[in-house]
C-alpha atoms as an extended CHARMM CRD file, in Angstrom:
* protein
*
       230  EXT
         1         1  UNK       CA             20.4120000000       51.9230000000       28.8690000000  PROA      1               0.0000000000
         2         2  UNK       CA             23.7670000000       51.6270000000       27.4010000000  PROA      2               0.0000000000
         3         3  UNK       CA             25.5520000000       53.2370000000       29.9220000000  PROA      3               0.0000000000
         4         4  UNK       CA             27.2520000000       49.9900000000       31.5050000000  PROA      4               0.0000000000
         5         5  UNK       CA             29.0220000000       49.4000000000       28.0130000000  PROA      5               0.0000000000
         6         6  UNK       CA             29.3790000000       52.7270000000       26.3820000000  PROA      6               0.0000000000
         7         7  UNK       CA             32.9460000000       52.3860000000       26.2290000000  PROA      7               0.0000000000
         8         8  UNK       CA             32.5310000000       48.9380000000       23.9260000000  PROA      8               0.0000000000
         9         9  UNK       CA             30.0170000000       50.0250000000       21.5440000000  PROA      9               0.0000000000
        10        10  UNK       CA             30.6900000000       50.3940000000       18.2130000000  PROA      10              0.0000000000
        11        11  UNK       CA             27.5780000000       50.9170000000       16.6160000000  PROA      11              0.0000000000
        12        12  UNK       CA             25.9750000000       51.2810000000       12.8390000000  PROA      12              0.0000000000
        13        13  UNK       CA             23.6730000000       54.3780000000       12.2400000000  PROA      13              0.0000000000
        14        14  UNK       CA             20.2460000000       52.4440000000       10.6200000000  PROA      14              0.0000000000
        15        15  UNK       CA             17.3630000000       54.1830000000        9.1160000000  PROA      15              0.0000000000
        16        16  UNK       CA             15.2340000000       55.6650000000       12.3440000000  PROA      16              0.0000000000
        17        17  UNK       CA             18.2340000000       57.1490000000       13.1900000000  PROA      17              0.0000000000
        18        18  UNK       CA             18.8610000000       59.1180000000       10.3450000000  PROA      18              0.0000000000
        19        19  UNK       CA             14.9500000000       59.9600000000       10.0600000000  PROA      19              0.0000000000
        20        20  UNK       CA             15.0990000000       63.2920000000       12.6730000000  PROA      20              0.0000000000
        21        21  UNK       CA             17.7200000000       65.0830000000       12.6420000000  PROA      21              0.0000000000
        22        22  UNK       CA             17.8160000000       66.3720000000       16.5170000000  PROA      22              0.0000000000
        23        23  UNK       CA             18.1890000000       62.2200000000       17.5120000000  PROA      23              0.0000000000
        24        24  UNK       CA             20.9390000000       61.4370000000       14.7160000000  PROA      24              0.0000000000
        25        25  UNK       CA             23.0250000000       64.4520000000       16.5080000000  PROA      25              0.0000000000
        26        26  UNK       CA             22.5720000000       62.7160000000       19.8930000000  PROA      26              0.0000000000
        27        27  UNK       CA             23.1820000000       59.3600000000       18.5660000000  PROA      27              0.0000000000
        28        28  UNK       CA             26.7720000000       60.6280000000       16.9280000000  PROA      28              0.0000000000
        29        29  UNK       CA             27.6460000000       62.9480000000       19.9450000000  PROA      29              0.0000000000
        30        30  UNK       CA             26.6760000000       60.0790000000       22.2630000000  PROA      30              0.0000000000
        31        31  UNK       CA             29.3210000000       57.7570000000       20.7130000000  PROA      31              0.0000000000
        32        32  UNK       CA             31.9190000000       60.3390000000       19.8350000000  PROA      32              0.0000000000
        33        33  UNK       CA             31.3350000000       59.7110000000       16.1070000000  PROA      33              0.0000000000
        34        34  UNK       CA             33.0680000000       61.9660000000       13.8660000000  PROA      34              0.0000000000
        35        35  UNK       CA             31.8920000000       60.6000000000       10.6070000000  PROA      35              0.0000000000
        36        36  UNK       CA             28.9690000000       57.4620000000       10.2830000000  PROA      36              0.0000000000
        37        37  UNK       CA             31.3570000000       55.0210000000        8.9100000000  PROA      37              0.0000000000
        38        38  UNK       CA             34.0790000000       54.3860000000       10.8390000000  PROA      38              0.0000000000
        39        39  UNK       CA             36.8350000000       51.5600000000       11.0940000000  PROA      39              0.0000000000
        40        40  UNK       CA             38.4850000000       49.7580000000       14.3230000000  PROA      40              0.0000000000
        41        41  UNK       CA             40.8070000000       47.2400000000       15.3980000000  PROA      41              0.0000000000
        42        42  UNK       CA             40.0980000000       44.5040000000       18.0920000000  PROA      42              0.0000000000
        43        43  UNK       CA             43.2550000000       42.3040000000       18.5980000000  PROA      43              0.0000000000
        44        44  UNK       CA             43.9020000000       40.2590000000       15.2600000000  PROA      44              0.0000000000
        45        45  UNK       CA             39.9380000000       41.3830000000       13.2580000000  PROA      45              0.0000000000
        46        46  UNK       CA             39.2080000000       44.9760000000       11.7880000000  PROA      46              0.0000000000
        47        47  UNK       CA             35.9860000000       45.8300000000       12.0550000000  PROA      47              0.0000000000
        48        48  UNK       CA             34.4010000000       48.5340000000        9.5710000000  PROA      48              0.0000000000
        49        49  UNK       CA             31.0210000000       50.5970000000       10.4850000000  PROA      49              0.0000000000
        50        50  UNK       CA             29.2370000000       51.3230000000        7.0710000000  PROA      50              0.0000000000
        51        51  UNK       CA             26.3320000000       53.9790000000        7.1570000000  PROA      51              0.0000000000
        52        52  UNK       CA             23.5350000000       52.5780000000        4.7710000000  PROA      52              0.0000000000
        53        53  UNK       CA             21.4650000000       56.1760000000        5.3120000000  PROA      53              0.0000000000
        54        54  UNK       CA             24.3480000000       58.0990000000        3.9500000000  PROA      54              0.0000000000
        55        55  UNK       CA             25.7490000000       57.7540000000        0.2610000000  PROA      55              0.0000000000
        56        56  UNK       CA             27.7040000000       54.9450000000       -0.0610000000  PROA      56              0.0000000000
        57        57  UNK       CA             27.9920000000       54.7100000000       -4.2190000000  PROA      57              0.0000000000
        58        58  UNK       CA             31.3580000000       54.1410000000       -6.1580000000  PROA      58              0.0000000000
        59        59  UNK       CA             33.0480000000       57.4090000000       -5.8670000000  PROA      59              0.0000000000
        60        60  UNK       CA             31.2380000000       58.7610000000       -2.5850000000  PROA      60              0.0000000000
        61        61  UNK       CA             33.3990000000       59.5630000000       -0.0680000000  PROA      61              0.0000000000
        62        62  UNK       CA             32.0700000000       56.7830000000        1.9950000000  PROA      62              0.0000000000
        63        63  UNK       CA             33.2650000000       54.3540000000       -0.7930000000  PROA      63              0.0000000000
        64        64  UNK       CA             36.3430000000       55.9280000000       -1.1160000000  PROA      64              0.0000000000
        65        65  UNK       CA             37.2870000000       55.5700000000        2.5910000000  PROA      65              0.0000000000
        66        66  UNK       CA             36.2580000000       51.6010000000        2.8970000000  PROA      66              0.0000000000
        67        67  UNK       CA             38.0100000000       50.8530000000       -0.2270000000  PROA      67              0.0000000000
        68        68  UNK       CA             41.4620000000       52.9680000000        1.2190000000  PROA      68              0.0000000000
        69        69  UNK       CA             40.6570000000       51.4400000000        4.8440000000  PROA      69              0.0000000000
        70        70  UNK       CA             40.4640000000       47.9530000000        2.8640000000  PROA      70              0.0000000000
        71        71  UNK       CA             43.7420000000       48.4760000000        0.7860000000  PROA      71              0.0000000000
        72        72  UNK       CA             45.6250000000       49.1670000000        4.3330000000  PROA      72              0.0000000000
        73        73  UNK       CA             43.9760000000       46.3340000000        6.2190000000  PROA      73              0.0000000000
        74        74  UNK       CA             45.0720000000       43.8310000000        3.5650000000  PROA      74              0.0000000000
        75        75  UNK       CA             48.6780000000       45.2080000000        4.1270000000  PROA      75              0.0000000000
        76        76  UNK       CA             48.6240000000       44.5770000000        8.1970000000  PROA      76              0.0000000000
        77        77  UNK       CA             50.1660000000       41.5320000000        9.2020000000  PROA      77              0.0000000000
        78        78  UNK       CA             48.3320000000       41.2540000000       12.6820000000  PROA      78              0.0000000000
        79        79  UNK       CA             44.9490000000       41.3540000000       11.1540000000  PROA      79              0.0000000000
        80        80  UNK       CA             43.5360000000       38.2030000000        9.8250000000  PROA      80              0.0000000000
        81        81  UNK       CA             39.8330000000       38.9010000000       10.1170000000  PROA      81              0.0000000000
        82        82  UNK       CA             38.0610000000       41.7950000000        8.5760000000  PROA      82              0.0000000000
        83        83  UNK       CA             34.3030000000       42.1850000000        9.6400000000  PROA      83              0.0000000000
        84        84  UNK       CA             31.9110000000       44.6150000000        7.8990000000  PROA      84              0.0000000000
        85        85  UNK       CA             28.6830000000       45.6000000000        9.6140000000  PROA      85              0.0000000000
        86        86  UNK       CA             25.5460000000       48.1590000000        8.5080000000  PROA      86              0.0000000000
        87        87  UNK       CA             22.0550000000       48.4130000000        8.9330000000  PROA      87              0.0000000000
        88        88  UNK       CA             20.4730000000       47.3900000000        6.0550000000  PROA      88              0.0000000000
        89        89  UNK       CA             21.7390000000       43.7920000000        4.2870000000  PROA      89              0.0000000000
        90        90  UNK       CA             23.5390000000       42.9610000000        0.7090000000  PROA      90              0.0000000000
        91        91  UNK       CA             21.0750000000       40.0610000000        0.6630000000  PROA      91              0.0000000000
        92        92  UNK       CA             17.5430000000       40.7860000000        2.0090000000  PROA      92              0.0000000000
        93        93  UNK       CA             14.2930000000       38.3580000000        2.1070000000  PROA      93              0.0000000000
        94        94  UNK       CA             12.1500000000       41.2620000000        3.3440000000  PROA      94              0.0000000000
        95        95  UNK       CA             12.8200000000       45.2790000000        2.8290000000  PROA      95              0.0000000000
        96        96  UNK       CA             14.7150000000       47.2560000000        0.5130000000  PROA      96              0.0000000000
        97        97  UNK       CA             15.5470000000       44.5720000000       -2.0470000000  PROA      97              0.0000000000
        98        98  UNK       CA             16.4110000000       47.4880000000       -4.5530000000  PROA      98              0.0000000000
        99        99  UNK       CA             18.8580000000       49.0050000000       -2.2290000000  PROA      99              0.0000000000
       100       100  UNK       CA             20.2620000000       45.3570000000       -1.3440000000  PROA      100             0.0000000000
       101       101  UNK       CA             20.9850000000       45.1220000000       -5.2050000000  PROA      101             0.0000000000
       102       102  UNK       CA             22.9420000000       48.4650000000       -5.3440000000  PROA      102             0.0000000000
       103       103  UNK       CA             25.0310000000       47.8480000000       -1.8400000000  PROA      103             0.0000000000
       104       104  UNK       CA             25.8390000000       44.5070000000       -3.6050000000  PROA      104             0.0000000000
       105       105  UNK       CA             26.9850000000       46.6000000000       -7.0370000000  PROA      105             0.0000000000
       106       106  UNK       CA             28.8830000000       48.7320000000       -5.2170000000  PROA      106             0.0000000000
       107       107  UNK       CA             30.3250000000       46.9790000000       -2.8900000000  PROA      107             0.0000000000
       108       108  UNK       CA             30.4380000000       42.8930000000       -3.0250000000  PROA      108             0.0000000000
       109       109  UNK       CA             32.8330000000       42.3600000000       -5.6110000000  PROA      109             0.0000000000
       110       110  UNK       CA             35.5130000000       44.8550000000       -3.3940000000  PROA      110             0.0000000000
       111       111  UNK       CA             34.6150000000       42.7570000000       -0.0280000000  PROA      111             0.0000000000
       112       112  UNK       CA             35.6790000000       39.9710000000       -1.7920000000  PROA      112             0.0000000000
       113       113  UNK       CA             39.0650000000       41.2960000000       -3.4120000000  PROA      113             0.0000000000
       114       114  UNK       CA             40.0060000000       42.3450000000        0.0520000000  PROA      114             0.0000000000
       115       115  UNK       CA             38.3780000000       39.2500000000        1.8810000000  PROA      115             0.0000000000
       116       116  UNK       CA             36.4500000000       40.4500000000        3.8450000000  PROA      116             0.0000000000
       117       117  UNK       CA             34.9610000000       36.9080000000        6.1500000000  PROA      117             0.0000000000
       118       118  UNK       CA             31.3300000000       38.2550000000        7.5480000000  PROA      118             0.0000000000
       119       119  UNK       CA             29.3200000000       40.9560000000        6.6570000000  PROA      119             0.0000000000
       120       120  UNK       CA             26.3890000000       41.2420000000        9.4870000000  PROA      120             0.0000000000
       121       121  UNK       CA             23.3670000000       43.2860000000        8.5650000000  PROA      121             0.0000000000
       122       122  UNK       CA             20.1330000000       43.9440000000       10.5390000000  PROA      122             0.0000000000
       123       123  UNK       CA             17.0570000000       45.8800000000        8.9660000000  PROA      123             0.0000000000
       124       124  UNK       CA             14.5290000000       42.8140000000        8.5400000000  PROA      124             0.0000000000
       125       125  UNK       CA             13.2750000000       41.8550000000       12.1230000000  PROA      125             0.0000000000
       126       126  UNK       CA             14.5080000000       38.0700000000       11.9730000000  PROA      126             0.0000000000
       127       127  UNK       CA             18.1880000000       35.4340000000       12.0940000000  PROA      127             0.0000000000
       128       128  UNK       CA             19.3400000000       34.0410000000        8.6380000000  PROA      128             0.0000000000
       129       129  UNK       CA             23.0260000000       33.3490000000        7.5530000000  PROA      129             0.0000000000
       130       130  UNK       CA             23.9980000000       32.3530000000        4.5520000000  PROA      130             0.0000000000
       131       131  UNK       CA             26.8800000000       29.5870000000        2.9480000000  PROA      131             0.0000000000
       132       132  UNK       CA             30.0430000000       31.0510000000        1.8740000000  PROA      132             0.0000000000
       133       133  UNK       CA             29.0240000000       32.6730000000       -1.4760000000  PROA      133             0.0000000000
       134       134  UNK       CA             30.6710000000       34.8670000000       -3.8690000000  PROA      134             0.0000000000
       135       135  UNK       CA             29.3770000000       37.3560000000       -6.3200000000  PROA      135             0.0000000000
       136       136  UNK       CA             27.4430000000       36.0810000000       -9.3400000000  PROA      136             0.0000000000
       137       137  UNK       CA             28.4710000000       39.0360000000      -11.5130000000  PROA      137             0.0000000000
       138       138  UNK       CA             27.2060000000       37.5560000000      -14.8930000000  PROA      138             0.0000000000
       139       139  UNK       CA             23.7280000000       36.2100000000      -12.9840000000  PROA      139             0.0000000000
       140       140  UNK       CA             22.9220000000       40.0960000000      -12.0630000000  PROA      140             0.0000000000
       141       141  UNK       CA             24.2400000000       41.4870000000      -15.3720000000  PROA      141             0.0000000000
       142       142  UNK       CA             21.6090000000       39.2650000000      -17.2640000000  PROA      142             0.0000000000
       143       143  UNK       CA             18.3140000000       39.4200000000      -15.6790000000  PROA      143             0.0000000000
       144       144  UNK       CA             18.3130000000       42.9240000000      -15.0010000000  PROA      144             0.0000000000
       145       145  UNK       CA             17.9170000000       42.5440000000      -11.1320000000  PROA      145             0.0000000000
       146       146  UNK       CA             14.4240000000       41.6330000000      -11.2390000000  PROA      146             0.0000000000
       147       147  UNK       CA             14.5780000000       38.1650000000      -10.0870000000  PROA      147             0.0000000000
       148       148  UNK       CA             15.9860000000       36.5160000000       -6.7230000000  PROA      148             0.0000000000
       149       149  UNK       CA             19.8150000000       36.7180000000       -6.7070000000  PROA      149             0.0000000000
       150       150  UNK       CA             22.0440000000       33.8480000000       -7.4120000000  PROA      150             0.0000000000
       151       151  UNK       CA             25.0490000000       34.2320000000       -5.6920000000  PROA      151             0.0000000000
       152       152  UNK       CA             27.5660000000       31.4850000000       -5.8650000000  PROA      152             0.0000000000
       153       153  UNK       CA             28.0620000000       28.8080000000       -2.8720000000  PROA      153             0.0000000000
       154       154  UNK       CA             31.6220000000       28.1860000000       -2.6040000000  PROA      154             0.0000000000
       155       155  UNK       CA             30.6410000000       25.6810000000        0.5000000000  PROA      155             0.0000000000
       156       156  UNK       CA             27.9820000000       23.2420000000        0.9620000000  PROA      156             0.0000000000
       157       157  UNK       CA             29.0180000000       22.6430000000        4.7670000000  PROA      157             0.0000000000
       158       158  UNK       CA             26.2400000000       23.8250000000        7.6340000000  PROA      158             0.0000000000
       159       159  UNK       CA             28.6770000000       24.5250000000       10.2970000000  PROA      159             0.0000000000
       160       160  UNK       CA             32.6270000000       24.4140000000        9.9480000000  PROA      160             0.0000000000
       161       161  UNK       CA             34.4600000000       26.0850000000        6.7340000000  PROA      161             0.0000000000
       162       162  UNK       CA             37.9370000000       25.4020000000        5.7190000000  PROA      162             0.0000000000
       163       163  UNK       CA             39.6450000000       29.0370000000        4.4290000000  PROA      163             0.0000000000
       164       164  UNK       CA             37.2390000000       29.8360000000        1.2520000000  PROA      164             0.0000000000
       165       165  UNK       CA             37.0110000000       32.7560000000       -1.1350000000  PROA      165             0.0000000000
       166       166  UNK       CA             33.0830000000       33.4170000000       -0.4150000000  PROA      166             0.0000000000
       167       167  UNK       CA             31.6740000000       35.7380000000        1.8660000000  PROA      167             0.0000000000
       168       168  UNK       CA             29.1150000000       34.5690000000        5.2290000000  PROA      168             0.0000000000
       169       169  UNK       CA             26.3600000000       37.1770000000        5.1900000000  PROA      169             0.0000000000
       170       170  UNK       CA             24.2970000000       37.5340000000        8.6370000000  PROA      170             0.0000000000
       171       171  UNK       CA             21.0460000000       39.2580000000        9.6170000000  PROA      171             0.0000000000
       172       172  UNK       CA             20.9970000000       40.0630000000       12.9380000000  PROA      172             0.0000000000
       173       173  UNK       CA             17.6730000000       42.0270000000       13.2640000000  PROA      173             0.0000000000
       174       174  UNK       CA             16.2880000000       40.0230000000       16.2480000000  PROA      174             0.0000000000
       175       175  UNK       CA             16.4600000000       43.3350000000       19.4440000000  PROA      175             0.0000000000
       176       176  UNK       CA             13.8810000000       45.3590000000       20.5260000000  PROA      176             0.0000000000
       177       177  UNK       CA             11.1120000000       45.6070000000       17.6130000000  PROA      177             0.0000000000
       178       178  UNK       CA              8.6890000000       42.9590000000       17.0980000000  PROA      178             0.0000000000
       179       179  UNK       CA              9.5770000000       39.8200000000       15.0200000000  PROA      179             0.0000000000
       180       180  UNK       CA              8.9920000000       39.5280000000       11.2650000000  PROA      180             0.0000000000
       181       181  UNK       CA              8.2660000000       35.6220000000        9.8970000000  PROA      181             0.0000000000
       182       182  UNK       CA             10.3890000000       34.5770000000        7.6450000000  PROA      182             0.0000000000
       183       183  UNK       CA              8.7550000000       34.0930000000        4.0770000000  PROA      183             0.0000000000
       184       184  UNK       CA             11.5410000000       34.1490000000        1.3130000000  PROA      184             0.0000000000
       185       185  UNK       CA             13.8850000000       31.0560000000        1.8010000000  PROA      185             0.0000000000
       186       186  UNK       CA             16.8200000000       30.7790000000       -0.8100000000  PROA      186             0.0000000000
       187       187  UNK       CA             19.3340000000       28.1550000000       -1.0170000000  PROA      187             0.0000000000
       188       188  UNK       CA             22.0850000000       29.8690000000       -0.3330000000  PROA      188             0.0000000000
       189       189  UNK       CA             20.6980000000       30.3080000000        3.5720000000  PROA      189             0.0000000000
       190       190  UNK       CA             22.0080000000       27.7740000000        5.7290000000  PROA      190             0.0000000000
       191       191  UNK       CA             19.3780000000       28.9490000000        8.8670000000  PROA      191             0.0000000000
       192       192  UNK       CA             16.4280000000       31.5390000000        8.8730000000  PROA      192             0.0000000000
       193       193  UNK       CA             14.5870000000       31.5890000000       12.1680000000  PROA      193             0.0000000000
       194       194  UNK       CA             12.4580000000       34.2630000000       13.5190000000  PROA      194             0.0000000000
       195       195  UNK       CA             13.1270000000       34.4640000000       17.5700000000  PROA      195             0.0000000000
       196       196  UNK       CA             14.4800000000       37.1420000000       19.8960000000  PROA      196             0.0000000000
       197       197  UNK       CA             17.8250000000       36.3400000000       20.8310000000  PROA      197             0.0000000000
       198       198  UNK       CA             21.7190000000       37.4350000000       19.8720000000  PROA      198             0.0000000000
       199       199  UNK       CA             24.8460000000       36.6200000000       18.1370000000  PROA      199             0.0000000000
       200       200  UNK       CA             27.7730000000       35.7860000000       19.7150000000  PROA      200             0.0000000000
       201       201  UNK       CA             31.1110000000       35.9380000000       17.6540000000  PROA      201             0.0000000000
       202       202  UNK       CA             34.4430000000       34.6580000000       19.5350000000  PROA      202             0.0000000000
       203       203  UNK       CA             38.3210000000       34.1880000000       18.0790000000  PROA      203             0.0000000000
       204       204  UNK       CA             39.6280000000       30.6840000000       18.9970000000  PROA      204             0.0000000000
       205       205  UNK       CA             42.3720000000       28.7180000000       18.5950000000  PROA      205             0.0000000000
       206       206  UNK       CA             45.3840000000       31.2970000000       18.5170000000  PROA      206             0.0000000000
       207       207  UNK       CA             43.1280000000       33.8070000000       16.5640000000  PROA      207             0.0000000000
       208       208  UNK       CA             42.8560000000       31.1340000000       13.6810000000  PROA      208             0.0000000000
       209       209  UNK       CA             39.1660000000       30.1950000000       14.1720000000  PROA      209             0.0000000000
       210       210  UNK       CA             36.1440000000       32.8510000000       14.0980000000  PROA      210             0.0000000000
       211       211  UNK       CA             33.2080000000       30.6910000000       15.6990000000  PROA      211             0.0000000000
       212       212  UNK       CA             29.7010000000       32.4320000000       16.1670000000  PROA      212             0.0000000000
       213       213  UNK       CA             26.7880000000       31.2560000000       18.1380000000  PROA      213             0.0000000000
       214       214  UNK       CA             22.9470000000       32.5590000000       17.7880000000  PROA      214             0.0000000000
       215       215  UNK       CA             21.7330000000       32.5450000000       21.3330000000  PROA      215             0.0000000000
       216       216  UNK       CA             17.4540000000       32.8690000000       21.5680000000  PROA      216             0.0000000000
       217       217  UNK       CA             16.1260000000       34.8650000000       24.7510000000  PROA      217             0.0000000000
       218       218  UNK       CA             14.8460000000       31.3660000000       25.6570000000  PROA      218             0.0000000000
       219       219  UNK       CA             18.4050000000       29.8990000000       26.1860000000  PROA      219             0.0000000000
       220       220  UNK       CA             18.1800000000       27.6870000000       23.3460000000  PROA      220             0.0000000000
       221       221  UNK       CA             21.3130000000       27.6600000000       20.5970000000  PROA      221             0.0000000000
       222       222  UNK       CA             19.5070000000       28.4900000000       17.1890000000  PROA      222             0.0000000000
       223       223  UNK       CA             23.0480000000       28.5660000000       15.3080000000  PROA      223             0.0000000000
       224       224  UNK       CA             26.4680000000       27.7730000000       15.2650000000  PROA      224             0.0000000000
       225       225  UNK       CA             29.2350000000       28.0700000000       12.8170000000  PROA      225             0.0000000000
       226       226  UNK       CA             33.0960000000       27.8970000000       12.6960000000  PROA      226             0.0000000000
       227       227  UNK       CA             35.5150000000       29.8060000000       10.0910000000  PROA      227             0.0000000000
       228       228  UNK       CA             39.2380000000       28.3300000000        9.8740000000  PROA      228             0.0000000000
       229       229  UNK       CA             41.7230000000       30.4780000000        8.6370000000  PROA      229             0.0000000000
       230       230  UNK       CA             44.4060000000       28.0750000000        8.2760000000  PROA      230             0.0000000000
């Protein structure tokens, strides 16, 4: 099925294909992989491939490799986007809240000292993007994870953002499995919708603009949001 565009996918191994071993070999051999998390450039954004179904802990070697990858990126001139994408989500509404809470230990606080703009998730069968946010380090620290996260908002706008210190966080879990309804809605999500469809990320205006655009199955524009650089 992926034939046509095998020699534009970049992909992120998710949980059913880590489950059996035989289809994780195919999956990797399939896309020339010679590690799950990877890194890539595409014109002025780097792109990194985390693997949420290997370990990914301060002091793994999957750690160690985004936070060198992130330490070189932040010394390129040419790049001024950097994109993170993995299976399962920092912030989740639906599955593997726990895990959510330790990628966002690990890992949030380093995303934002290298800013890092989106970080696009799948996992939970549904569309939801958040504000610009930023780490609420003293929130986690004192309610020992048990409650919904507080992350901060460092914008209130729906649609266009000025340059900002806070991260966008997307779930993009809306291919091929059947829908989930959206139940949890926090404030810090600008949009949560529950339809089929895909997201559509462009570079604008000289490579100073990163615009994206959910587009349902039905033709219908469910979101659309701009992030200035300059």
């Amino acid at each position: 099925m992926s034939k046509p565009i095998h020699d534009r996918m970049k992909i992120a191994i998710g949980n059913h294909d880590a489950e059996f071993a035989n289809i994780y070999k195919q999956i990797v051999d399939y896309h020339h992989l010679k590690s799950p998390y990877y890194s890539h450039n595409l014109k002025n954004v780097h792109f990194i491939s985390m693997s949420t179904e290997h370990p990914y802990e301060k002091g793994s070697k999957q750690y160690e490799f985004i936070k060198n990858d992130l330490e070189k990126t932040s010394e390129n001139p040419d790049i001024d986007w950097i994109v993170v994408h993995q299976h399962k989500p920092l912030y989740s509404t639906k599955q593997d809240k726990k895990e959510a809470e330790d990628l966002r230990d690990d890992y949030e606080q380093l995303f934002q000292q290298y800013d890092v703009d989106l970080v696009i998730s799948s996992h939970n069968q549904y569309y939801e993007r958040t504000y610009p946010i930023s780490y609420n380090e003293k929130y986690e620290k004192t309610t020992n994870k048990k409650a919904e996260p507080q992350p901060i908002i460092t914008n209130h706008s729906q649609t266009e953002y000025p340059p900002t210190d806070g991260i966008v966080f997307l779930t993009v879990g809306t291919a091929g499995d059947e829908l989930d309804p959206v139940k949890e809605r926090p404030n810090f999500y600008v949009i949560q919708d529950s339809k089929f469809g895909f997201l559509n990320v462009e570079i604008e205006n000289n490579g100073n603009t990163l615009v994206g655009t959910f587009h349902a199955n039905d033709g219908n524009i469910i979101d659309h949001f701009k992030l200035n650089e300059t």
